[in-house]
N, C-alpha and C positions, 0 to 999 in steps of 0.2 A: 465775674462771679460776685454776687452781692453777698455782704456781711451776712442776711439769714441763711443762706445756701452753704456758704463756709462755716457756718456756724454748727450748720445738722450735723454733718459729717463726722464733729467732734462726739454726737453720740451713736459709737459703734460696738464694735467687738474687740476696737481697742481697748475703750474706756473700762468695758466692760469686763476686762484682763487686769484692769488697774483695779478696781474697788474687788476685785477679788481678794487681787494680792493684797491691801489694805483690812477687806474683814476677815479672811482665814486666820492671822494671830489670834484674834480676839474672838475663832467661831472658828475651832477646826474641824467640823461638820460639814459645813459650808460645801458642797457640792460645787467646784470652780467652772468643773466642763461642762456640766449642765446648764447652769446659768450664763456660761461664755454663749456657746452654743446656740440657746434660745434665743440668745440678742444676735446673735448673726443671722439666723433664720428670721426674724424679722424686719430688722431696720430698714433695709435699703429701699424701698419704695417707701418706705413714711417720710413727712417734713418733720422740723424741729418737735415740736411740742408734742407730739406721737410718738418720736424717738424716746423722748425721756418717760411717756411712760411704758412706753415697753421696758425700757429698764426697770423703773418702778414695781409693774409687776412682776420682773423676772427674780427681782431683791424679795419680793415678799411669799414666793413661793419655795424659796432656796434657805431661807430663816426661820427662827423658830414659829409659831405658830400663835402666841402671845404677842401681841403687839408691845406691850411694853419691854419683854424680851426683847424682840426683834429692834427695838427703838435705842434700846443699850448699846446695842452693839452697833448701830449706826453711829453715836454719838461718841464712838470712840476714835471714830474713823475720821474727826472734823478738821483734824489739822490745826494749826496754829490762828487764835485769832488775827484778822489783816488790820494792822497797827496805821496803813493808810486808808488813802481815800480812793486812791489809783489801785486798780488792778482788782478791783470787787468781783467781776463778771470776772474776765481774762483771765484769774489765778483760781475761780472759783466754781468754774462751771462743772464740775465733775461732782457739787453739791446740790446741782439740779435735782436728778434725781431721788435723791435724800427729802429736798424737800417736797416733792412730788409723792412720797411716800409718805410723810406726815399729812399732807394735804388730802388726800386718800384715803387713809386709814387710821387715821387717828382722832377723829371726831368723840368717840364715844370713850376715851382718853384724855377729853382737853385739857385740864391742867396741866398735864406730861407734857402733851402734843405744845401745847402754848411756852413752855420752858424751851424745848427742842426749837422752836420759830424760833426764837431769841437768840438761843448759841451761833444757832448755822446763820440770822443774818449777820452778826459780826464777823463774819467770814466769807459771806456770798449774799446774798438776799430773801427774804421770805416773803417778799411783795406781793408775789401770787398764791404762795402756799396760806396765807393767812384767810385771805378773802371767805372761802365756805365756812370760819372759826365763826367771821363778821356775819354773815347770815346765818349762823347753828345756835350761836348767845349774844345778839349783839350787846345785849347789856352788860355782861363779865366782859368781854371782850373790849370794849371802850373804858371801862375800867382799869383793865391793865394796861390797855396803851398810855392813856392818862397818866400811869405811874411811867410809863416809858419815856411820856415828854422830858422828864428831867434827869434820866440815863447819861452818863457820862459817856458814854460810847456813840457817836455822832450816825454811825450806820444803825444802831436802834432807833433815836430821835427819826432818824429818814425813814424807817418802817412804819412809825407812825404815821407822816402823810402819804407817803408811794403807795400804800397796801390798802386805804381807806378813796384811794383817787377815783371818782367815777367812770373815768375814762385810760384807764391806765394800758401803752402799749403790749400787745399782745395777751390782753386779759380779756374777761367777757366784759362788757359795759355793766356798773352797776348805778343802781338808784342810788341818791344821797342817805347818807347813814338813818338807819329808823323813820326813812320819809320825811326826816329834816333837815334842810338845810346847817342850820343853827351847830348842828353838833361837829361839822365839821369846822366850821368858824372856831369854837370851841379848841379842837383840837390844832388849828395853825396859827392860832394866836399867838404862843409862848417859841413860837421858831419862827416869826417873821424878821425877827433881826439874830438869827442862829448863828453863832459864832463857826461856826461848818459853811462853805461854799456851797457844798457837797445837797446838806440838809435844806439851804436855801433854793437851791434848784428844782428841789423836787416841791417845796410852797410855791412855788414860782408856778409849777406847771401844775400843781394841782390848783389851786386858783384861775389858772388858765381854763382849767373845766369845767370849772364852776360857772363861769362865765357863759358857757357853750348854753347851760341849760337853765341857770335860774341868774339872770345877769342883773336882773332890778335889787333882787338879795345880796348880790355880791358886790354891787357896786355901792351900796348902802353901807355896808358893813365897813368896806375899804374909807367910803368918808368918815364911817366913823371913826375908826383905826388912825385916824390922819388928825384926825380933830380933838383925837382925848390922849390920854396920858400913856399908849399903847407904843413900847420901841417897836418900831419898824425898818427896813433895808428900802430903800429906795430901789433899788435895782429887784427886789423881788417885786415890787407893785407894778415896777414899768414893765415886766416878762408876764406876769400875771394879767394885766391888761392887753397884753397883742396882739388877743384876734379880735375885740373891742376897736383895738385903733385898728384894724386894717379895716373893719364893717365902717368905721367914722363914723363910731356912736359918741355924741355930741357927750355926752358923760362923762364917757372915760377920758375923752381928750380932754374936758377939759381937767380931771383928774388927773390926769400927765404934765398937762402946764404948772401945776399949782408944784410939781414936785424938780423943777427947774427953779 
């Protein structure tokens, strides 16, 4: 059984028994069996990402009718923020759908919705729930991440690059931010020597991206990065380079040597 396949499973008519019991305190209205119910009735032939949003919309027809209501009451339900680095996914999947429901319905809400991304990634992710914010205003939106680069909170800093990555696993493919290269450079500059492993990883492989589609831009940039007064991780430029050196583009190799 592969990881995706074990993965679905977890969103079922169990999970769906758990965030009950979690928003009935805070919402004893809440219809439990109905929304049990509905999620039982449909999961079991969906895959993962179908799964969540069945739930997503089974949460939003069982709450109030307000979004920002209905976003209240989610936000009560987040649990402790995850103090590591380990167990983001694995302790945190049950805030899938959470974010699946801001990413859904919360657009015509954004400042709310953009505060709510924030909480729930320091507890799980908002990598993908962000994306439709980054095509709805890309320009407010780069602004606040901008003020996120310097967030003390290392899983905020990582939403800045994972949620802006053009090629990010299991997301749709996006174009580089506003049709320019430039603004993501902008944005991984101030974390290529991120005191986080964690945050470095995800530069590492969003530079890996960049590479896929605009590789003369990015390997430009990286000289520059090497050549001025810009702290850098050596181990994010040689990850960031690796489908570069496995094509043996004379470039990057030789940008790999210079960092030996």
């Amino acid at each position: 059984m592969t990881k995706s396949v074990a993965l679905k499973n977890y969103f079922n008519e169990e999970l769906a028994h758990h965030l009950s019991e979690l928003i009935v305190p805070h919402y004893p209205s809440f219809q439990s069996e109905a929304f049990i119910h509905s999620v039982e009735q449909q999961v079991s032939p969906l895959q993962l990402k179908a799964r969540v949003a069945v739930i997503s919309q089974a949460l939003k027809k069982q709450l109030p009718n307000r979004y920002p209501d209905a976003l209240a009451i989610l936000m009560n339900i987040l649990g402790p923020e995850n103090k590591t680095e380990e167990g983001m996914f694995t302790n945190g999947y049950f805030l899938m759908p959470l974010a699946h429901f801001v990413e859904t319905y919360g657009l015509s809400h954004y400042h709310l919705s953009m505060q709510a991304l924030y909480e729930i990634t320091k507890r799980h992710t908002a990598e993908y729930a962000i994306r439709p914010y980054l095509a709805h205003d890309p320009d407010q939106t780069l602004k606040i991440l901008t003020k996120w680069l310097n967030d003390s909170n290392s899983h905020v800093r990582r939403l800045v690059s994972e949620g802006t990555r053009p090629r990010l696993p299991w997301a749709k493919k996006i174009d580089v931010l506003k049709g320019e290269i430039p603004y993501h450079f902008q944005l991984l500059k101030p974390l290529l020597n991120d005191p986080s492993p964690y945050v470095r990883k995800s530069v590492a492989n969003h530079i890996n991206d960049l590479t896929k589609s605009h590789p003369e831009q990015t390997l430009s940039w990286i000289q520059h990065v090497m050549t001025g007064s810009i702290d850098y991780n050596n181990w994010v430029i040689q990850q960031g380079l690796r489908t570069l050196k496995k094509q043996g583009d004379g470039r990057a190799l030789n940008i790999l040597n210079d960092l030996k």
